[in-house]
LUMDREN-703628 format. One record per residue: x, y, z of N, C-alpha, C in turn; residue in three letters. Coordinates in Angstrom, 3 decimals. Layout:
ATOM      n_u      n_v      n_w     ca_u     ca_v     ca_w      c_u      c_v      c_w resn
ATOM        X        Y        Z        X        Y        Z        X        Y        Z  ALA
...
This chain:
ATOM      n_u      n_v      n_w     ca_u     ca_v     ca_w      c_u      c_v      c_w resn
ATOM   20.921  -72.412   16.243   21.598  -73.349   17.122   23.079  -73.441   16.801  UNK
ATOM   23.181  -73.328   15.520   24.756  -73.251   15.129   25.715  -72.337   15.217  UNK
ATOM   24.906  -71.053   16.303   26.315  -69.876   16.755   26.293  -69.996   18.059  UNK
ATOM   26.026  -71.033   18.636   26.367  -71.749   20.271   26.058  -71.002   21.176  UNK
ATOM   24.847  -70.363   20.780   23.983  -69.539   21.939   23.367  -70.954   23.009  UNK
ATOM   23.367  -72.217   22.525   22.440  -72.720   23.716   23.353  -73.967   23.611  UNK
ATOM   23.620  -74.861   24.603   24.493  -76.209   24.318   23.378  -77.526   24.560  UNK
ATOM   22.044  -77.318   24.577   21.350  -78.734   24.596   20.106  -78.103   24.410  UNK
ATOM   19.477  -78.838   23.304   17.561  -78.713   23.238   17.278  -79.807   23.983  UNK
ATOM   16.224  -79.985   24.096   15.679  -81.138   24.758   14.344  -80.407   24.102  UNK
ATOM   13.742  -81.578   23.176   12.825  -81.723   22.758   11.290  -81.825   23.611  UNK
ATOM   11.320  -82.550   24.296   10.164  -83.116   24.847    8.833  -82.893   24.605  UNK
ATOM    9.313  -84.014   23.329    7.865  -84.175   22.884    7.212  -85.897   23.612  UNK
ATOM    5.982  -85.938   23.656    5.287  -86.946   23.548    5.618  -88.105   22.930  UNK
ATOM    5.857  -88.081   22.082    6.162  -89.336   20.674    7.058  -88.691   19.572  UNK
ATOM    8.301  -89.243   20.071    9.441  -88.242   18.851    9.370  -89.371   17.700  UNK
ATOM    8.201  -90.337   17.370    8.028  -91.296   16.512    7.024  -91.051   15.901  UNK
ATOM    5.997  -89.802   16.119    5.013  -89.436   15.259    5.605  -88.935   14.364  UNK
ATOM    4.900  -88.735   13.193    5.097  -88.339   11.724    4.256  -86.759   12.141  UNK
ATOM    5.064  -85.611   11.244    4.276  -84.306   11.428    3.299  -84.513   10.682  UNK
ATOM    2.037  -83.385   11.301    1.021  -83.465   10.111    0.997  -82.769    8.927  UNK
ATOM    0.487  -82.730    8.095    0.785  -82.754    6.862    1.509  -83.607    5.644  UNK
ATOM    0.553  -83.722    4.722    1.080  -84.455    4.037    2.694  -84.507    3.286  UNK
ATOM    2.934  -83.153    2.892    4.092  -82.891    2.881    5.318  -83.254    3.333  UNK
ATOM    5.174  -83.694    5.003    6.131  -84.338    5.723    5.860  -85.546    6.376  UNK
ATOM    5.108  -86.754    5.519    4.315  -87.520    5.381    5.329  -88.851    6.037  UNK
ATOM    5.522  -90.293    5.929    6.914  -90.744    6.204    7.845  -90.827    6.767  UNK
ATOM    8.267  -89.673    7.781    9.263  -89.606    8.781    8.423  -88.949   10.076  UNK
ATOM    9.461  -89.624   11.024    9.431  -89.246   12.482    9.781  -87.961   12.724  UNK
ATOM    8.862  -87.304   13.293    9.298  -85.836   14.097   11.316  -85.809   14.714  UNK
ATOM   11.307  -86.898   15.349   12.716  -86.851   15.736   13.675  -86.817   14.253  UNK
ATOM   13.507  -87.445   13.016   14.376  -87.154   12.134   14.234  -85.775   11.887  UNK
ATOM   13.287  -85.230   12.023   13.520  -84.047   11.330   14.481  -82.887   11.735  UNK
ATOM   14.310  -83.062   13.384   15.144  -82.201   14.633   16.435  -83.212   14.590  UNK
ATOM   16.783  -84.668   14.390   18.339  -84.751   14.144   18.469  -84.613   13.030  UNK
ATOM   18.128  -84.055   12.137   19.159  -83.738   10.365   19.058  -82.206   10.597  UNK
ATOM   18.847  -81.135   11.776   19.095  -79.859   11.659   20.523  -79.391   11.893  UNK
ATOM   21.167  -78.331   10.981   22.780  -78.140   11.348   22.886  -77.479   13.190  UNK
ATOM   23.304  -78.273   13.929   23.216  -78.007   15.531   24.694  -77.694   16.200  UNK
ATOM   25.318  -77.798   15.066   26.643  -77.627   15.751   27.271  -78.447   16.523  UNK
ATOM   27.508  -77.462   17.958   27.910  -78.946   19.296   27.170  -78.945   20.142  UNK
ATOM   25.694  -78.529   19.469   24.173  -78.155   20.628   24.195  -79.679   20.620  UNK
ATOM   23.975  -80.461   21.855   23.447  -81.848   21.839   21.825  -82.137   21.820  UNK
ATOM   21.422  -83.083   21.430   19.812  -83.188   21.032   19.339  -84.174   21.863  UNK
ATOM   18.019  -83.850   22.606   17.813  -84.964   23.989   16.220  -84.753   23.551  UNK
ATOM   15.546  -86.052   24.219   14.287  -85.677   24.332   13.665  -86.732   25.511  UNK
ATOM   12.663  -86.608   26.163   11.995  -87.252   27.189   11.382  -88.229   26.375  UNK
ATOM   11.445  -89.878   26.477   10.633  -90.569   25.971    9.840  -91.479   26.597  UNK
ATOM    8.702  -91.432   26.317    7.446  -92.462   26.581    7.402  -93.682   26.092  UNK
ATOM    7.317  -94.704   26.257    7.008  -95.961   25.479    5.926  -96.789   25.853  UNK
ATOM    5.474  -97.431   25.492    4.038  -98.359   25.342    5.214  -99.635   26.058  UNK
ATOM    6.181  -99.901   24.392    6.709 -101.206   24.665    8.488 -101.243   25.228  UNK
ATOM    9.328 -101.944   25.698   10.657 -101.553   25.737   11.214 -101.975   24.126  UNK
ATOM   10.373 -102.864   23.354   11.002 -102.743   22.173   11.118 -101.340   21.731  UNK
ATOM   10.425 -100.224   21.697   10.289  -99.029   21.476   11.614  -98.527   21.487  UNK
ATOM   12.368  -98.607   22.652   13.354  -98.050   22.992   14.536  -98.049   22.427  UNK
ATOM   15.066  -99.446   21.358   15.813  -99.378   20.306   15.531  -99.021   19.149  UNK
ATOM   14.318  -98.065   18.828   14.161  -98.221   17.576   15.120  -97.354   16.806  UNK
């Protein structure tokens, strides 16, 4: 992502608030993991679902 072959991912996942499986990456949200990647000036988007609108600031 960091030799500016693409200028936006868009994730779209389901729940960028699930935790991956495995224990290993146990604790964090799928979305931290895709914003701490070096992206350059790729911008990072994803489609989100919510149950609640509190959701939406988290």
């Amino acid at each position: 992502m960091d030799e500016g072959k693409i200028d936006f991912l868009d994730m779209s996942m389901w729940n960028v608030f699930k935790e991956p499986a495995g224990e290993s990456f146990g604790g964090r949200s799928l979305l931290s993991y895709f914003a701490e990647l070096e992206r350059g000036n790729v911008r990072l988007g994803s489609g989100l679902w919510t149950r609640l609108p509190i959701e939406l600031i988290r």
